[in-house]
C-alpha positions as CSV (number, residue, x, y, z in Angstrom):
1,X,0.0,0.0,0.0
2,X,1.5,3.4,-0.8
3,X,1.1,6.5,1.4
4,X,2.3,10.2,0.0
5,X,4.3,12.7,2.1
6,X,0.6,14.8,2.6
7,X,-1.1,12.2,3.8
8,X,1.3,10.7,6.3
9,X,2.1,14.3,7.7
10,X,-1.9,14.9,8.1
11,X,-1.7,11.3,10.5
12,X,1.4,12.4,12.8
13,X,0.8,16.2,13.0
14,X,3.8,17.0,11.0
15,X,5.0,19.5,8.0
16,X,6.1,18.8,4.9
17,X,9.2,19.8,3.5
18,X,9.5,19.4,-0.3
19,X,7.2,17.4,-2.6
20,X,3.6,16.4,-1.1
21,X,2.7,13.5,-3.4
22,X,6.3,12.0,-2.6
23,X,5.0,8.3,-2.2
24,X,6.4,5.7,-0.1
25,X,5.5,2.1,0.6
26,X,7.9,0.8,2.9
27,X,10.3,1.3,5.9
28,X,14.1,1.5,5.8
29,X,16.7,2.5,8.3
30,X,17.9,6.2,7.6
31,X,21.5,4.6,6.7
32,X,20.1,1.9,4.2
33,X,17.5,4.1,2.6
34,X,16.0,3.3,-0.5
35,X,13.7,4.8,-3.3
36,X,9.9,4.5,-2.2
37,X,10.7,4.2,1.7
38,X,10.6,6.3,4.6
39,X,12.6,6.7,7.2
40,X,13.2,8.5,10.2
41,X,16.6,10.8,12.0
42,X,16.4,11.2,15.8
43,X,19.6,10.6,16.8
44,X,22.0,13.5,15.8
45,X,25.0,10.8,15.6
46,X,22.9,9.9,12.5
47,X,22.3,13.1,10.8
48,X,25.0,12.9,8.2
49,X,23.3,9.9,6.6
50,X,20.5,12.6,6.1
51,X,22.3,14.5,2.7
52,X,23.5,10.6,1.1
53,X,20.0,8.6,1.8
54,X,18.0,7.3,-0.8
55,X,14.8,7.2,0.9
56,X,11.8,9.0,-0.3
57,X,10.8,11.0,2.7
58,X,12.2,11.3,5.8
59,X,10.9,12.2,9.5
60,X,13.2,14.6,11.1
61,X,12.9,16.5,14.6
62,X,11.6,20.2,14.2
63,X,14.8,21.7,15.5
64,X,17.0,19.8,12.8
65,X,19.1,22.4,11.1
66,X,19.7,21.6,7.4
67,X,23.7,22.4,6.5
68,X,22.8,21.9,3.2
69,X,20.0,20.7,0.4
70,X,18.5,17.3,0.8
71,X,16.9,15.0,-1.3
72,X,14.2,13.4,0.3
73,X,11.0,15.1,1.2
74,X,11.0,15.7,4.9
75,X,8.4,16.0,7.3
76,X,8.9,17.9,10.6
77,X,7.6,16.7,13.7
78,X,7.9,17.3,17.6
79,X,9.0,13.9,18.3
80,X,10.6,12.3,15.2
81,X,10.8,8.9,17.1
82,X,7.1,9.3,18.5
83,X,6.2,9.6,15.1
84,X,7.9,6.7,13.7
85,X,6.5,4.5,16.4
86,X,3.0,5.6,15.5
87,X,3.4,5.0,11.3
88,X,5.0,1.4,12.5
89,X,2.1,0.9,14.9
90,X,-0.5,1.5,12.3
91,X,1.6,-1.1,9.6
92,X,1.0,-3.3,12.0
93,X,-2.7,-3.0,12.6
94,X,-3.2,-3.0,8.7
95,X,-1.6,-6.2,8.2
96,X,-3.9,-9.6,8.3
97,X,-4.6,-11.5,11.6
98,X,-5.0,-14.9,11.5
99,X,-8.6,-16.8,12.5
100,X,-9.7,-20.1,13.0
101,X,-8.6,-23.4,15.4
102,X,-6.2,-25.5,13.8
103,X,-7.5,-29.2,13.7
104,X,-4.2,-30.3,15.5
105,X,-4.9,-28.0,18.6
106,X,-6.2,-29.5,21.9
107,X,-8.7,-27.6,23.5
108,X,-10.8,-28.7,26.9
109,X,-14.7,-29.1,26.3
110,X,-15.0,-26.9,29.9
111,X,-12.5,-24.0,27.9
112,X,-14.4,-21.2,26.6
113,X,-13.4,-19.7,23.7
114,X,-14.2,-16.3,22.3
115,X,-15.3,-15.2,19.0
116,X,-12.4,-14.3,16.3
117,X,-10.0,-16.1,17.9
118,X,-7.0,-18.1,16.6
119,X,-5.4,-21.5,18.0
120,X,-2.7,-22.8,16.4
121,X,-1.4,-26.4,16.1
122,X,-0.2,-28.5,18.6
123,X,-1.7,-25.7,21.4
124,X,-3.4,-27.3,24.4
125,X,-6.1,-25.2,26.2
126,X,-7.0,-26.8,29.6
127,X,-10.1,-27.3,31.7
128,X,-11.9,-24.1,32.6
129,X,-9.5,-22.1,30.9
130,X,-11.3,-18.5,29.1
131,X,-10.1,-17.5,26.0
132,X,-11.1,-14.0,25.1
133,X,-12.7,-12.7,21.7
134,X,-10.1,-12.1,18.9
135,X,-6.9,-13.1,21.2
136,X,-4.2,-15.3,19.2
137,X,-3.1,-18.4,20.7
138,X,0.2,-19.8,18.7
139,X,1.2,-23.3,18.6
140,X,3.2,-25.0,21.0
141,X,1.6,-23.0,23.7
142,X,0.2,-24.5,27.0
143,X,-2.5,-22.7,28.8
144,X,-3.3,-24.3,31.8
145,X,-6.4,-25.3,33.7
146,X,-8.5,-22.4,34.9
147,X,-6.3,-19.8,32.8
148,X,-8.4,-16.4,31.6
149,X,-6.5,-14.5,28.5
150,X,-8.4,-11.1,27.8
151,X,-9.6,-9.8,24.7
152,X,-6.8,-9.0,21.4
153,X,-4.0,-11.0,23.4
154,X,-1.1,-12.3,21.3
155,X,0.3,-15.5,23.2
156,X,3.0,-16.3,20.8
157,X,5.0,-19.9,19.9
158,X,6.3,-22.5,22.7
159,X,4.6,-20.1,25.6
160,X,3.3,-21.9,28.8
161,X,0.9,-20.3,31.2
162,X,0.5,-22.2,33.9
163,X,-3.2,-22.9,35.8
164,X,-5.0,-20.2,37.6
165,X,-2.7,-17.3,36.1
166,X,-5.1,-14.4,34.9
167,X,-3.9,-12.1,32.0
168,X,-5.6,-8.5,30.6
169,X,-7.0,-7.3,27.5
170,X,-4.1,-6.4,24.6
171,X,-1.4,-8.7,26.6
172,X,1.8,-9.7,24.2
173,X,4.0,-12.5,25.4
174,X,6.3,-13.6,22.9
175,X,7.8,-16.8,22.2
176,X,9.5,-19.3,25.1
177,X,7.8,-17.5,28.4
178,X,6.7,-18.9,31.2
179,X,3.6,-17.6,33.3
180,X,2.7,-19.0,36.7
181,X,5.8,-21.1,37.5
182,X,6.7,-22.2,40.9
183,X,8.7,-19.6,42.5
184,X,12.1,-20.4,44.7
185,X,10.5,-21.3,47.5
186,X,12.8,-23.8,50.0
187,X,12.8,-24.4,53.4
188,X,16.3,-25.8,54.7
189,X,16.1,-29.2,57.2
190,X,18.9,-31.7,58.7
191,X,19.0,-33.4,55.3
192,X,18.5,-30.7,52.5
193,X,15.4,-28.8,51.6
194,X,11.8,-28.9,51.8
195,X,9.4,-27.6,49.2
196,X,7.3,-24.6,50.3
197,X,4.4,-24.9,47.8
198,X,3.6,-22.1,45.7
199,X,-0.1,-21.6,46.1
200,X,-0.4,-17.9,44.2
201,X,-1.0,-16.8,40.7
202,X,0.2,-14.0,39.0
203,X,-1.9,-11.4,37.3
204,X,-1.1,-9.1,34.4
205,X,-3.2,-6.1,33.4
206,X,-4.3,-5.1,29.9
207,X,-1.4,-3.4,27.8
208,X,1.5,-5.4,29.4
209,X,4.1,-6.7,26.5
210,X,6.8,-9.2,28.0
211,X,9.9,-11.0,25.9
212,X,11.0,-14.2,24.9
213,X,11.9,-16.4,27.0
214,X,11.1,-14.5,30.5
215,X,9.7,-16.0,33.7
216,X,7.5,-14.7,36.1
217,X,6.7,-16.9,39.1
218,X,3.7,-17.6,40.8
219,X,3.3,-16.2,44.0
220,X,3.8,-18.5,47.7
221,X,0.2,-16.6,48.2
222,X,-2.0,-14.2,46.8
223,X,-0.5,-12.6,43.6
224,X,2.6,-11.9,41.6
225,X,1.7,-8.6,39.8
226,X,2.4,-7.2,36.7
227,X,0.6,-4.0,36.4
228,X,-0.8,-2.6,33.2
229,X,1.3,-0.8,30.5
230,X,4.3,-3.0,31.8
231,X,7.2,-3.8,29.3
232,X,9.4,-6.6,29.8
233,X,12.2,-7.4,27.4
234,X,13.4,-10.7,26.8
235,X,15.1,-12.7,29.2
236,X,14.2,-11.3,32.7
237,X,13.2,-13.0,36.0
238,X,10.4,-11.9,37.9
239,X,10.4,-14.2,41.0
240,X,7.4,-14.6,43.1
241,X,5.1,-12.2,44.8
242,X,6.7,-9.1,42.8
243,X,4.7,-6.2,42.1
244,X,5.5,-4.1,39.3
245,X,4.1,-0.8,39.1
246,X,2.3,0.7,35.7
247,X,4.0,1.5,32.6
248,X,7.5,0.8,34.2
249,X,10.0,-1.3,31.5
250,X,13.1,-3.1,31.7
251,X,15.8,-4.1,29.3
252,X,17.0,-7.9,28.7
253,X,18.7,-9.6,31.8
254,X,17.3,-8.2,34.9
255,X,16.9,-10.3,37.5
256,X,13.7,-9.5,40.7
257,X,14.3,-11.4,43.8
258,X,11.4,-12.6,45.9
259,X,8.7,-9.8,47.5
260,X,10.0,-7.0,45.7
261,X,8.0,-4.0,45.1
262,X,8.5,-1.9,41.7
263,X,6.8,1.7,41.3
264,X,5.5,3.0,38.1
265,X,7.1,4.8,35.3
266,X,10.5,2.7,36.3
267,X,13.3,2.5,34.0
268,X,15.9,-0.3,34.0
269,X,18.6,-0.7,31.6
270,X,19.9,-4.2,31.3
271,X,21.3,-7.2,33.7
272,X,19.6,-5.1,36.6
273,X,19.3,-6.9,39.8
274,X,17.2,-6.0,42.5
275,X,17.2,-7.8,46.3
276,X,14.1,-9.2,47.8
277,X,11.8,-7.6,50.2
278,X,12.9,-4.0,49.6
279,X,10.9,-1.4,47.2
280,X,11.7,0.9,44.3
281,X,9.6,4.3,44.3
282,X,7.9,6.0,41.3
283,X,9.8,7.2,38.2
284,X,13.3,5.5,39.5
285,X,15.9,4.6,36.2
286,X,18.7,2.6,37.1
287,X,21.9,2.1,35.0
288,X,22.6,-0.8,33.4
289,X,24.5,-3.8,35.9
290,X,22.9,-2.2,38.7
291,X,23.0,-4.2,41.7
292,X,20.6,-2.8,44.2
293,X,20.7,-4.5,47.4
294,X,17.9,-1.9,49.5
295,X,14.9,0.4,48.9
296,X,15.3,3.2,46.5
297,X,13.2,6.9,47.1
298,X,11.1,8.0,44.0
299,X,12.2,10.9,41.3
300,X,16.1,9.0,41.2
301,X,18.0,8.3,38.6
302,X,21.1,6.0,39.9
303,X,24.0,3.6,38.5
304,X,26.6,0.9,40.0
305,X,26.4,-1.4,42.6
306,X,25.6,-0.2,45.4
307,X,23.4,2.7,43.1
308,X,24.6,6.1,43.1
309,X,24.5,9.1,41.0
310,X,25.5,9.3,37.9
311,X,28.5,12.1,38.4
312,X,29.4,10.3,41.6
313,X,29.8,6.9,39.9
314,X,32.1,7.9,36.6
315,X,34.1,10.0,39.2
316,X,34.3,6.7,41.4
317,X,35.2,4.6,38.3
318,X,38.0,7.2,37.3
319,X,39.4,6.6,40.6
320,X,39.6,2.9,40.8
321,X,41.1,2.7,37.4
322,X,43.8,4.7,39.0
323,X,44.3,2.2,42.2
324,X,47.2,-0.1,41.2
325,X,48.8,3.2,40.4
326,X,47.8,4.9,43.5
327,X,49.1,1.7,45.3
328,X,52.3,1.6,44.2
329,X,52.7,5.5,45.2
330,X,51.5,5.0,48.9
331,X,54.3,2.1,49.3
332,X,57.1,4.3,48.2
333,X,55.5,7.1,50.5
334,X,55.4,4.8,53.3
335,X,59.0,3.5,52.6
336,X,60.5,7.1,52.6
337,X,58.0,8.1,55.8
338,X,60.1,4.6,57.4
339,X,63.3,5.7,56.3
340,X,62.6,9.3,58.1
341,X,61.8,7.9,61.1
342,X,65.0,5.9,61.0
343,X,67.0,8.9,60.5
């Protein structure tokens, strides 16, 4: 389908710069641009890719000063990221979904299933389990007994949700997760460890998108919760009776321990590990390889292990680069202090 320069600026709010009927019908990155494609600058490290890109139009920030011609048609927006996000967004909704039960798929006769839906091959759907209207149900993926899935969720390939686990409306869990495990729950005796069942669930809102291959317990009791507008990137532990707070994301590789409470509007960069017990306030980011090991304050942005702030923590790192070297000059300055006292 083909969109012109016009057109797509009338859908993001934005301005066009050059030819209105410029036409595009696909997506490239601003560095492999191509005729008929549009792409998008928001990162000045980029910009000089702007004067040598083939692609048809490009998004570009409002502020962007030109040093010289271009030859794309440009369109001007607040955000050019935002905007970007939004075209892709609405790609994506424009693109077929599939419909229909595969005759491989085995589904309880105490499930209910919605209307629209989609169940791939090879999926099993257990007793008392709720499937709602139009959500997508991949193969290879186990939903337990007594399972509820809300309306227009994607559960993608190879996912298992384990019984009693209750997701939104609009949930995404891509391929390889695992809902509703057993969390770590041991109790140590004279002769190793006893099992401390995990008698919980966990619960995700509507609008919560979580990445391959990433765990989130069940709880001991009650409810490991993932609040809505949560998103999880792939490869991240969520152990039980977590609570993560709305619209709060986290890169690959970080790690929750037990009882942890996350506020909203949290960011964590990647291998992030928090301690059990403690809790993270509102609007905290953390560095990447943070290791937290107590509660944080809202309205922080931190780094290292233990977190501090960011100016502390590269003037801390220039310092211990400089240790063997700082070493070596207290030994001679002890020496020479020893020699002193000799004399």
């Amino acid at each position: 389908m083909e969109f012109k320069a016009k057109q797509i600026a009338d859908f993001i709010g934005g301005r066009v710069e050059g030819n209105e009927d410029a036409a595009v019908f696909t997506f490239a990155k601003i560095e492999e641009g191509k005729p008929g494609a549009i792409s998008f600058l928001s990162n000045p490290k980029y910009t000089h890719y702007l004067y040598d890109t083939e692609s048809t139009i490009v998004l570009v920030n409002d502020d962007l000063e030109l040093e010289h011609e271009v030859k794309p048609t440009l369109i001007r927006v607040k955000n050019a990221y935002e905007a970007v996000a939004k075209l892709l967004q609405l790609y994506a909704s424009m693109q077929p979904k599939k419909t229909g039960i595969d005759k491989l798929a085995s589904i309880s006769e105490k499930a209910t299933i919605g209307k629209d839906v989609f169940i791939g091959a090879f999926a099993v759907i257990g007793d008392g389990a709720v499937i709602g209207d139009g959500a997508q149900i991949h193969a290879h993926t186990v939903i337990g007994d007594g399972v509820k899935i809300g309306d227009g969720s994607i559960i993608y390939p190879n996912v298992t949700i384990y019984q009693g686990c209750q997701l939104g409306k609009n949930v995404t869990i891509h391929a390889g997760s695992v809902i509703g495990a057993d969390g770590f729950g041991f109790a140590p005796n004279v002769e190793g460890y006893d099992k401390i069942p995990q008698i919980g669930i966990v619960i995700i809102e509507d609008n919560v998108e979580i990445g391959a291959n990433t765990c989130v317990d069940r709880s001991t009791m009650g409810a490991t919760v993932i609040h809505k507008g949560v998103k999880l990137d792939n490869l991240i532990q969520v152990a039980h009776n977590v609570e993560i707070g709305e619209n709060t994301v986290m890169s690959a590789q970080v790690g929750i321990a037990g009882s942890t409470k996350v506020g909203s509007w949290c960011m964590f960069g990647g291998q992030v590990g928090l301690a059990g017990h403690i809790t993270i306030g509102d609007h905290v980011n953390l560095g990447a390889q943070s290791g937290v090991p107590g509660s944080i304050k809202e309205n922080q942005t931190l780094i290292g292990t233990p977190p501090m702030e960011p100016k502390a923590y590269f003037k801390s790192q220039a310092i211990f680069r400089r240790l063997p070297e700082m070493y070596k000059e207290l030994a001679e300055l002890r020496k020479e202090l020893d020699e002193l006292k000799k004399k």
